[in-house]
ROKOLVO-30666 format. One record per residue (C-alpha): chain; residue number from 1; z, x, y. Coordinates in Angstrom, 1 decimal, padded with zeros to 4 digits. Example, Ala and Ser with C-alpha at 12.3 -4.5 7.8 and 13.67 -1.06 7.14 Angstrom:
2
<A, 1, <007.8, 012.3, -004.5>>;
<A, 2, <007.1, 013.7, -001.1>>;
! end
This chain:
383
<A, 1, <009.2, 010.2, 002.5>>;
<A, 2, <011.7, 012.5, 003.1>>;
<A, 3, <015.9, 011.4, 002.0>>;
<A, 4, <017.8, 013.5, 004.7>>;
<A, 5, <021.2, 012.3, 004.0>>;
<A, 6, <022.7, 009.3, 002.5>>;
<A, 7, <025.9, 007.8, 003.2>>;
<A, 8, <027.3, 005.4, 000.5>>;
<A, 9, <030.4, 002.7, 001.1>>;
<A, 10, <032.0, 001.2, -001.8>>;
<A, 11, <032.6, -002.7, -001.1>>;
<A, 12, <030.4, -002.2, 002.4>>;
<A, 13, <027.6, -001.4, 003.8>>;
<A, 14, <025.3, 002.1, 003.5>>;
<A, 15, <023.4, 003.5, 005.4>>;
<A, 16, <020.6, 006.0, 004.8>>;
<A, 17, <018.5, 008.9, 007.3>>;
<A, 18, <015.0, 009.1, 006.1>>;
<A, 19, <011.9, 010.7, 007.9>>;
<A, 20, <008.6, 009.1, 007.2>>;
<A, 21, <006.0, 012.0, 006.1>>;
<A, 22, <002.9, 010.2, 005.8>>;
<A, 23, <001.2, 006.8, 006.7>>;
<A, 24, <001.9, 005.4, 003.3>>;
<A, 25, <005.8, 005.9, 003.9>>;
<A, 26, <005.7, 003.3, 006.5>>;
<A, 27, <004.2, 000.7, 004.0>>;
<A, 28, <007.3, 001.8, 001.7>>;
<A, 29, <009.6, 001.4, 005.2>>;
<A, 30, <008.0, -002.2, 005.8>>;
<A, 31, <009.4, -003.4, 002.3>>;
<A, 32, <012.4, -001.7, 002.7>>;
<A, 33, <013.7, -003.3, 006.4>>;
<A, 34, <015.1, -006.6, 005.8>>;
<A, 35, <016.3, -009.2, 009.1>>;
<A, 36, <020.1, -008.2, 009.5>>;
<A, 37, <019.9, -004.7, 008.4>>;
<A, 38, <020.6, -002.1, 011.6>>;
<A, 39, <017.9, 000.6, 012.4>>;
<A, 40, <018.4, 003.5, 015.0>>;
<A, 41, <015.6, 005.8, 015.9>>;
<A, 42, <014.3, 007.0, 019.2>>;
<A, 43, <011.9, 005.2, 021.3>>;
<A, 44, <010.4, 005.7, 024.9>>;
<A, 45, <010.9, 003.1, 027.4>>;
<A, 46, <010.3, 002.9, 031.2>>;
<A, 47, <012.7, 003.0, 033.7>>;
<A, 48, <012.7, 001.8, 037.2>>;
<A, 49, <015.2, 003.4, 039.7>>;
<A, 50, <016.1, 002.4, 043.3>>;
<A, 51, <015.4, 006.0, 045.5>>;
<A, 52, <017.7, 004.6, 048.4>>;
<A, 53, <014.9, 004.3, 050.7>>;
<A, 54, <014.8, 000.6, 051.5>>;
<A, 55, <012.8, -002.2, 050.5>>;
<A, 56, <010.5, -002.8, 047.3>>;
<A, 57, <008.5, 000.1, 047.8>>;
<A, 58, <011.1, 003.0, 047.8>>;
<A, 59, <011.6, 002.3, 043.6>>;
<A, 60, <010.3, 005.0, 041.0>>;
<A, 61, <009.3, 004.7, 037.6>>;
<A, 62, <009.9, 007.2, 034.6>>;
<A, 63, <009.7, 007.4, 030.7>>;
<A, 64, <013.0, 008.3, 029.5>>;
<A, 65, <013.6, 008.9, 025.5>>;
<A, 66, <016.8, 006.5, 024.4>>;
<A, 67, <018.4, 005.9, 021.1>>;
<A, 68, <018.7, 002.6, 019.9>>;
<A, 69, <020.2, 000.8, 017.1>>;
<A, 70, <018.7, -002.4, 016.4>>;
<A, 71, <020.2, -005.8, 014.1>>;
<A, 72, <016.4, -006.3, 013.1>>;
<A, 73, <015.2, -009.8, 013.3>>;
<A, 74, <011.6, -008.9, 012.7>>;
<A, 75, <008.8, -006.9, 011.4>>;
<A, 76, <005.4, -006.0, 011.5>>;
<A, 77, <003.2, -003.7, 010.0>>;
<A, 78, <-000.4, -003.1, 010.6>>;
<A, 79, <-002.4, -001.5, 007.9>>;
<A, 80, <-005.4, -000.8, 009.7>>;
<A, 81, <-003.4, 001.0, 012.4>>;
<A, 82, <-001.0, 002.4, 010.6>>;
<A, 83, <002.3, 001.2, 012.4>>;
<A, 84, <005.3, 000.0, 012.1>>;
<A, 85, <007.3, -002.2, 014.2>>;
<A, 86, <011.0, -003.2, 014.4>>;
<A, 87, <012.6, -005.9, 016.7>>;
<A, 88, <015.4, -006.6, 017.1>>;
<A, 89, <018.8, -007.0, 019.3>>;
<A, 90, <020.3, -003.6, 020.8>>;
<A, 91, <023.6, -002.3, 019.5>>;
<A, 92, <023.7, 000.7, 021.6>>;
<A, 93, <025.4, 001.0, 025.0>>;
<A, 94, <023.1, 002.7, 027.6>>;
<A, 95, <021.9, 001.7, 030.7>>;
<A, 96, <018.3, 001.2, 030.6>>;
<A, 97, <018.9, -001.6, 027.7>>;
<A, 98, <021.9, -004.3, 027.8>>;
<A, 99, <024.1, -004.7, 024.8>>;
<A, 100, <022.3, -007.9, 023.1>>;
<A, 101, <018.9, -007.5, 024.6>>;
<A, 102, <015.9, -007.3, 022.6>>;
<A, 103, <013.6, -004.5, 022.0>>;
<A, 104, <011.5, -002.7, 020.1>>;
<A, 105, <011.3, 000.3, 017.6>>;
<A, 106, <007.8, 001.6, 016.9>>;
<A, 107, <008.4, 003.8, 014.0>>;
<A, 108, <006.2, 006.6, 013.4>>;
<A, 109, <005.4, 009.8, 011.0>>;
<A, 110, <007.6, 012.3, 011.5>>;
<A, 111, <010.2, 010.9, 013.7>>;
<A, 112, <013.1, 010.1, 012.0>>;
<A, 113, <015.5, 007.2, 011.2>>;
<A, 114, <018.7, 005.7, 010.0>>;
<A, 115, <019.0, 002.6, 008.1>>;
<A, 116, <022.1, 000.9, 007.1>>;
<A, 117, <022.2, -002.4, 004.9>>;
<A, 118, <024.9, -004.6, 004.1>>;
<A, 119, <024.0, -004.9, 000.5>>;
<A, 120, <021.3, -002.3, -001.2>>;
<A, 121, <020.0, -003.9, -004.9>>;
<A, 122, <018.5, -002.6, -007.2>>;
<A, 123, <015.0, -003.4, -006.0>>;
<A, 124, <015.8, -002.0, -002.7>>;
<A, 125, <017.0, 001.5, -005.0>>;
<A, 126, <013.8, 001.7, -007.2>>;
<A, 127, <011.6, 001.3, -004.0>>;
<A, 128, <013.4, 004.5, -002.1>>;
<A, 129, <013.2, 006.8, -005.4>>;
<A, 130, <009.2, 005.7, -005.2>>;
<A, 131, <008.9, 006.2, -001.7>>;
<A, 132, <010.9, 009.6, -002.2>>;
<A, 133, <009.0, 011.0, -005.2>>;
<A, 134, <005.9, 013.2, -004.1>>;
<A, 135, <004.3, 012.8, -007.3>>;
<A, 136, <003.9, 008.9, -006.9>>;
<A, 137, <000.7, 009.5, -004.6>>;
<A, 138, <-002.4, 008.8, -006.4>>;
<A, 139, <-004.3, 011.6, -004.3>>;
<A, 140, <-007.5, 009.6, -005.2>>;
<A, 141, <-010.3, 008.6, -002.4>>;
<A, 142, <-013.3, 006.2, -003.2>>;
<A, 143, <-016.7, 006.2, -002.1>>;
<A, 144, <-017.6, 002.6, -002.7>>;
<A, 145, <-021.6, 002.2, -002.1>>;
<A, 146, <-024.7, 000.5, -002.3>>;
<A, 147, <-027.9, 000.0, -000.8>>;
<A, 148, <-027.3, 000.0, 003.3>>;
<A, 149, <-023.3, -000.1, 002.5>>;
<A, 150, <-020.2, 002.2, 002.1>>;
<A, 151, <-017.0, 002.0, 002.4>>;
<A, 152, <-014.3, 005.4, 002.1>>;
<A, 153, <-010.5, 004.1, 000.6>>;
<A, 154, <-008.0, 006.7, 000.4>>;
<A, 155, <-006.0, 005.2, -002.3>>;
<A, 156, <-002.2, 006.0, -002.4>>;
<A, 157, <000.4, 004.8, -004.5>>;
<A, 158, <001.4, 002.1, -002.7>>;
<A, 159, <-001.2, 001.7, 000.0>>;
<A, 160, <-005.3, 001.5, -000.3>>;
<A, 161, <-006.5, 001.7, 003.2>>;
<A, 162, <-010.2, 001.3, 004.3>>;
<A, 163, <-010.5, 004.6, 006.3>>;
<A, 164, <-014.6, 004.6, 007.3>>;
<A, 165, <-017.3, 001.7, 006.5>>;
<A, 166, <-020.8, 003.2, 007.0>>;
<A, 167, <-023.4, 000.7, 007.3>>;
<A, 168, <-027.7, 001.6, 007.6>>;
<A, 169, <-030.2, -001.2, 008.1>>;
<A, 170, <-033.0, -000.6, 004.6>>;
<A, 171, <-036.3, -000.9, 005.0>>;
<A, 172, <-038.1, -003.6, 002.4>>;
<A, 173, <-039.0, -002.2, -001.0>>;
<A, 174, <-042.4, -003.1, -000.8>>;
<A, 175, <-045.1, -003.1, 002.1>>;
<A, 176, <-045.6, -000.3, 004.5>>;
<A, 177, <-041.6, -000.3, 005.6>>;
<A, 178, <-040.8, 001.1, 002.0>>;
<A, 179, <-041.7, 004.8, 003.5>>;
<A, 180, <-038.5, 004.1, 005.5>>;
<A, 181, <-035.9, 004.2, 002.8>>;
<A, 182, <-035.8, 007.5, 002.2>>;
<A, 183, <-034.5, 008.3, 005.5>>;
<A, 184, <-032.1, 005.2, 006.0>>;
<A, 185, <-030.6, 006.2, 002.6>>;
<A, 186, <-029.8, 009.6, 003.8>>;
<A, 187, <-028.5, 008.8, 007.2>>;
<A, 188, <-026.0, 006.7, 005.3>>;
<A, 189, <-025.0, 009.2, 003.0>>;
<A, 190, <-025.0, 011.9, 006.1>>;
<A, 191, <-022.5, 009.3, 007.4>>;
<A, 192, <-020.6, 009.1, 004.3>>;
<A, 193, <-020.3, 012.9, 004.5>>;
<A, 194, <-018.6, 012.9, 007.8>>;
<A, 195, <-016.1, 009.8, 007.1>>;
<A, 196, <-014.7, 012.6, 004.2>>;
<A, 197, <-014.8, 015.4, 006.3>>;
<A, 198, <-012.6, 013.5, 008.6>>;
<A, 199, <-010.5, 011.4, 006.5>>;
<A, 200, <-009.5, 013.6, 003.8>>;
<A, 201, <-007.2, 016.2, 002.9>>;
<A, 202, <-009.4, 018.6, 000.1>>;
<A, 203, <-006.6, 020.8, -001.2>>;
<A, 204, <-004.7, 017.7, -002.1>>;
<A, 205, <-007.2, 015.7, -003.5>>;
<A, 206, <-007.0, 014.7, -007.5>>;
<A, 207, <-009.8, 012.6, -007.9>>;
<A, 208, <-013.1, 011.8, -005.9>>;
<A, 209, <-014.8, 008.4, -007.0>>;
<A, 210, <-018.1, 007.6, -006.4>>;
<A, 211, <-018.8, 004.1, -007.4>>;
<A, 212, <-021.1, 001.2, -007.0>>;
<A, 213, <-024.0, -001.0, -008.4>>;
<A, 214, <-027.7, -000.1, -008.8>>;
<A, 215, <-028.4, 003.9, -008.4>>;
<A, 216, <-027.1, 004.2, -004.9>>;
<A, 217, <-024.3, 006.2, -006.5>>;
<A, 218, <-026.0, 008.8, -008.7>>;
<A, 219, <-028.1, 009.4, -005.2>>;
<A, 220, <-025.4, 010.3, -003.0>>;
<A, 221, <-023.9, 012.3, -005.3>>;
<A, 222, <-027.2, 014.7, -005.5>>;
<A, 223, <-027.5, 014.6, -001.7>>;
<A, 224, <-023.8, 015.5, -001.5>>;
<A, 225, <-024.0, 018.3, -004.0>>;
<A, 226, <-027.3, 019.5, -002.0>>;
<A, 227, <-025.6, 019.2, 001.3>>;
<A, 228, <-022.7, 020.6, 000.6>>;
<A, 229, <-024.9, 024.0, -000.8>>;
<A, 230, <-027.1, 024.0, 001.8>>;
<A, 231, <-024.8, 024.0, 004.9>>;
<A, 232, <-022.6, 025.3, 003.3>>;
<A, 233, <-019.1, 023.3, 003.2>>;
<A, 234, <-016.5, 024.6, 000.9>>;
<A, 235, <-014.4, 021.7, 000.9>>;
<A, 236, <-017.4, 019.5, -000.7>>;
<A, 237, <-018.4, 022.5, -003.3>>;
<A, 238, <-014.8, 023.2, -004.5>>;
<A, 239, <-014.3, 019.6, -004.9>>;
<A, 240, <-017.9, 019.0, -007.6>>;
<A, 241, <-015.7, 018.8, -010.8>>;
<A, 242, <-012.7, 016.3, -009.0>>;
<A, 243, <-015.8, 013.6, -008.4>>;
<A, 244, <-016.2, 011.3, -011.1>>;
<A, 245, <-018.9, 007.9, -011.3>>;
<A, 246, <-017.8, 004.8, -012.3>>;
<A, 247, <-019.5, 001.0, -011.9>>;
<A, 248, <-018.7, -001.4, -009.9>>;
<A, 249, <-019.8, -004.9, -008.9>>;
<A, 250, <-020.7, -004.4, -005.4>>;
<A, 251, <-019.3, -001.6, -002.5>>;
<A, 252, <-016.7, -004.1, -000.9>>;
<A, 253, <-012.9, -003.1, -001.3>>;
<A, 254, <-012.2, -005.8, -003.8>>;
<A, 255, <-014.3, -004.1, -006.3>>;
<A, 256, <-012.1, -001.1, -006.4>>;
<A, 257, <-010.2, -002.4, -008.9>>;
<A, 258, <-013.3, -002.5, -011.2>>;
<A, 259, <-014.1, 000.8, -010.7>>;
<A, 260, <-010.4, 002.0, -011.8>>;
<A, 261, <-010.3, 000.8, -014.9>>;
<A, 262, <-013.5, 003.4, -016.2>>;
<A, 263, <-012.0, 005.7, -018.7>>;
<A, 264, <-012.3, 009.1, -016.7>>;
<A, 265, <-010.9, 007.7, -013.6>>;
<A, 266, <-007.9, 006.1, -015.7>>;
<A, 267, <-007.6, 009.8, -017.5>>;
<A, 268, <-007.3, 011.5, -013.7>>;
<A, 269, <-004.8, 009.3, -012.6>>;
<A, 270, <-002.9, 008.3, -015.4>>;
<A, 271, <000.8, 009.3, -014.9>>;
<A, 272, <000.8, 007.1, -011.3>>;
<A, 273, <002.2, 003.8, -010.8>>;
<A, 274, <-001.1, 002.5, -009.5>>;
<A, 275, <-002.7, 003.8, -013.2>>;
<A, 276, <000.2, 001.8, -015.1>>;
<A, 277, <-000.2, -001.3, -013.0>>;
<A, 278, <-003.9, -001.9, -013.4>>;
<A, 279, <-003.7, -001.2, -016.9>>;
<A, 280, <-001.1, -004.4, -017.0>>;
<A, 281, <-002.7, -006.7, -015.1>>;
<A, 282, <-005.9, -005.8, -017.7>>;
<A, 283, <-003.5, -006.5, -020.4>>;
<A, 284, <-002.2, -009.6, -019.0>>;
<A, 285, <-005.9, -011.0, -018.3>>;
<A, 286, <-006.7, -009.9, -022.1>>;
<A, 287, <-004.2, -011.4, -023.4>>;
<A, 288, <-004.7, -014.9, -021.1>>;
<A, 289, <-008.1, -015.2, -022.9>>;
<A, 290, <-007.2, -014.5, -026.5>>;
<A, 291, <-004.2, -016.3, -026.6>>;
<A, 292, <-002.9, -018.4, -023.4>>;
<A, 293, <000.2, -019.3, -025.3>>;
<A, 294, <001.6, -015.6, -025.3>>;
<A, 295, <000.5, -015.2, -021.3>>;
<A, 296, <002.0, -017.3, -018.1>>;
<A, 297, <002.0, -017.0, -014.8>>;
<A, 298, <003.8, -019.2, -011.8>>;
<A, 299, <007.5, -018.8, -011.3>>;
<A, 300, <008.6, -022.1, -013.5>>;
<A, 301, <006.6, -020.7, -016.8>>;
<A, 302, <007.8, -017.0, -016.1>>;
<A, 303, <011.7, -017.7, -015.5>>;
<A, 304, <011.6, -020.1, -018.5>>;
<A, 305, <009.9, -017.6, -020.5>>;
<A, 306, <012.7, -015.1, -019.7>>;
<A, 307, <016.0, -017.3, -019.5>>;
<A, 308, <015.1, -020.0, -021.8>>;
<A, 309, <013.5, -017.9, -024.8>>;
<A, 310, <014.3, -014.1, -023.9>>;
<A, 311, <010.2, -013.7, -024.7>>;
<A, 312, <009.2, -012.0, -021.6>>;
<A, 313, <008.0, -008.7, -023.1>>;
<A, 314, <006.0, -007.3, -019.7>>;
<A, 315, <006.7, -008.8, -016.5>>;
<A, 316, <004.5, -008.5, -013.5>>;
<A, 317, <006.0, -008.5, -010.6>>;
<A, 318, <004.1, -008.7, -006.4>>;
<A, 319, <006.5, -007.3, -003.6>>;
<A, 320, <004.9, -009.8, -001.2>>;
<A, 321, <007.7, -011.9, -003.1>>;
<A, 322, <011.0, -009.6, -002.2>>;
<A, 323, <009.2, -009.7, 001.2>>;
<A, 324, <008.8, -013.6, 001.8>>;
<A, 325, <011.8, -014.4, -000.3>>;
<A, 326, <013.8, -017.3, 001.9>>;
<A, 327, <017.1, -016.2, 001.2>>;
<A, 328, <019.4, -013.5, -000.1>>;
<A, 329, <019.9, -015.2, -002.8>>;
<A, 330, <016.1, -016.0, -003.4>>;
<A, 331, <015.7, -012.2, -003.4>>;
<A, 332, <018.4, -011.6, -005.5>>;
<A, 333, <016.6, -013.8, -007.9>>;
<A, 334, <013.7, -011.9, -008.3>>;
<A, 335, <015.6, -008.5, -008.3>>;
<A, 336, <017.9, -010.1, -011.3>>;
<A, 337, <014.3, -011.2, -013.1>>;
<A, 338, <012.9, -007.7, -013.2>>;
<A, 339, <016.6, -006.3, -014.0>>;
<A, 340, <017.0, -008.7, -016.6>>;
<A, 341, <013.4, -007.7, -018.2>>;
<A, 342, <014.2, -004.6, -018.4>>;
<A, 343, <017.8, -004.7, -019.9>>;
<A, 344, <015.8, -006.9, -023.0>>;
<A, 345, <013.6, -004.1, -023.9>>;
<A, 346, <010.6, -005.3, -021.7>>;
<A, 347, <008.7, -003.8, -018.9>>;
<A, 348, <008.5, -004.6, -015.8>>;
<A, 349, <006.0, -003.8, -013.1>>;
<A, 350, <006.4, -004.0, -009.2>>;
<A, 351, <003.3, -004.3, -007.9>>;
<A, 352, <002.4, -003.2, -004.5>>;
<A, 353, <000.2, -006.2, -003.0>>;
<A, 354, <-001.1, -003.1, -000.6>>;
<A, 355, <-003.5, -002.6, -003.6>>;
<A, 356, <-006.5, -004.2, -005.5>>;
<A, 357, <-004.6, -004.9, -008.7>>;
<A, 358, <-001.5, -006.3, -006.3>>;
<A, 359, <-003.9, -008.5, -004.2>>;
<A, 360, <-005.1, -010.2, -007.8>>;
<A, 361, <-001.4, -010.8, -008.8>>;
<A, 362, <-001.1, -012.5, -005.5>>;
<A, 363, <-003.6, -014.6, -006.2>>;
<A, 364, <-001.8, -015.9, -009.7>>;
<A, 365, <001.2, -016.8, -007.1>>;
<A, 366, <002.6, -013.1, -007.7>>;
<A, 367, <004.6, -012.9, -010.9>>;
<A, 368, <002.6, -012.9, -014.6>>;
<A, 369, <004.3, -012.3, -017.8>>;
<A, 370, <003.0, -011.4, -021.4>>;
<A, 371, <005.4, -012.7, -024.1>>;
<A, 372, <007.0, -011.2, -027.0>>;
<A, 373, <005.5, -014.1, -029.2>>;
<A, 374, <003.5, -017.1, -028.3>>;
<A, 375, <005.3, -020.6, -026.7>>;
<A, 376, <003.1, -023.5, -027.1>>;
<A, 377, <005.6, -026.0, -026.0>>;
<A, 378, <006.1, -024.2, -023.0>>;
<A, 379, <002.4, -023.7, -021.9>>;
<A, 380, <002.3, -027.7, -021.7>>;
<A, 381, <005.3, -028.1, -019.5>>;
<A, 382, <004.6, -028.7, -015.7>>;
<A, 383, <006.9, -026.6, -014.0>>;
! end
């Protein structure tokens, strides 16, 4: 994400021009667009003009380029497509759209925008230094793959999207279809081949991760290697030393998180935020089996933790919960939590819930907290 000029107002609202760079910064833009806040960017729309002529027919249609400023009342992003959509009512005089009338915004990489919110917190501050940092991006893609199954994730730092699934139908180990599994196994991997080809940027690429159960892994990579001398493709052969094998569970998205926590994939990407964050959440799950007294999760447990007994000594925090908050105020909570966290001494971690380890916080109602020093009383309150 690009910052192309910021405007601050003591005591009012401010309002910021930004130009998304790249489909993650539209996952950053979707947490950071709130109902209320005002949005102007350009946008297409289709106007119909009388020529003079008479009668229905004599009417002409053309796309004109307007822009709008929207009071947002919604949002919706779509991962898989990689867009982003604003509604809301129009603040801007013009004649194709009335004063008050709603419309659209589809926001998109490269065009830019203005944002202006009443009130920016601190959550809303942390997230645009993220989205504005270049080094935040993970540059990692994973080849997750078994037998008859792949699926290609460029991982971000804040998004994990799904960018090819390859699927072969394998012949039976046994019988006379067994002669068959040579070649299903490399049409898939000929397929998994392609997906990168397409998908991914080489020359910015940290980190290639090939992982999976079974064997399926260590056979790709010595088709890829072969491939990649034999045709040949430079991309594939300067890439050999960035590709690194780890184990997972099975070739479905949801093991990715597995396959992150190996020790040379950790060592590649250790300095992101997507690094620090499963390395928490690993803590926090350590720590809930050794000792459960010294780990809660659930809004009662974690606030109590923190406002009752200052304990909270690394807070876990999902953005799916500045997202849904109810209320200003509800928002303000959660920004005041992490704030106050941090102003004890402790950590706290904003997960994005755009990625494996932020999908398992989710699941634990999206906030988790280690503690300073176990609270026994506390673990047998209802809350």
């Amino acid at each position: 994400m690009k910052l192309l000029s910021a405007r601050p107002a003591p005591g009012g609202p401010a309002s910021v021009r930004l130009q998304p760079e790249e489909a993650e910064d539209l996952w950053h833009l979707y947490n950071l667009i709130a109902e209320g806040d005002r949005v102007q960017a350009v946008t297409v729309r289709k106007v119909v003009s009388d020529t003079g002529g008479g009668g229905g027919e004599a009417r002409e249609s053309e796309r004109v380029k307007l822009r709008l400023t929207l009071c947002v009342t919604g949002v919706e992003y779509d991962s898989q497509g990689g867009s982003l959509r604003v509604r809301g009512r129009n603040e801007t005089e013009c004649e194709a759209v009335k004063m008050g009338a709603f419309h659209s915004l589809e926001l998109e990489v490269g065009r830019p925008l203005a944002l202006e919110k009443a009130e920016w917190d601190a959550g809303h501050a942390e997230l645009l230094r993220a989205a504005c940092d270049p080094a935040a991006s993970a540059e990692l893609v994973a080849v997750m793959i078994e037998d008859g199954l792949a699926n290609v994730c460029l991982v971000g730092g804040a998004v994990t999207t799904l960018a090819a699934r390859c699927e072969v139908s394998m012949p039976r180990k046994t019988g006379a279809a067994a002669q068959g599994r040579d070649k299903a196994a490399r049409k898939l991997f000929d397929a998994v081949i392609t997906a990168l080809l397409r998908h991914v940027d080489f020359s910015k690429l940290t980190c290639l991760l090939v992982a999976g159960p079974g064997f399926a892994k260590e056979a790709f990579l010595a088709h890829l290697s072969a491939e990649a001398a034999r045709r040949p493709i430079p991309q594939l052969l300067e890439c050999r030393s960035k590709i690194v094998l780890a184990p997972a569970s099975s070739a479905y998205k949801h093991a990715l998180a597995e396959a992150l926590r190996a020790p040379a994939v950790a060592q590649r990407v250790r300095d992101t935020a997507c690094a620090a964050q499963s390395a928490a959440l690993d803590a926090f799950f350590e720590q809930l089996s050794l000792d459960s007294s010294r780990a809660f999760y659930g809004p009662g447990h974690v606030r109590a933790a923190h406002e009752q007994y200052g304990a909270v000594q690394t807070l876990l925090l999902s953005d799916s919960l500045y997202r849904s908050a109810a209320s200003a105020e509800e928002r303000r909570g959660w920004v005041a939590l992490v704030e106050g966290v941090r102003g004890a001494g402790g950590e706290a971690h904003v997960f994005s819930s755009a990625h494996a380890s932020g999908e398992q916080l989710d699941k634990l109602s999206g906030v988790a907290a280690i503690l300073r020093f176990p609270l026994p009383e506390l673990e047998e309150q209802e809350l």
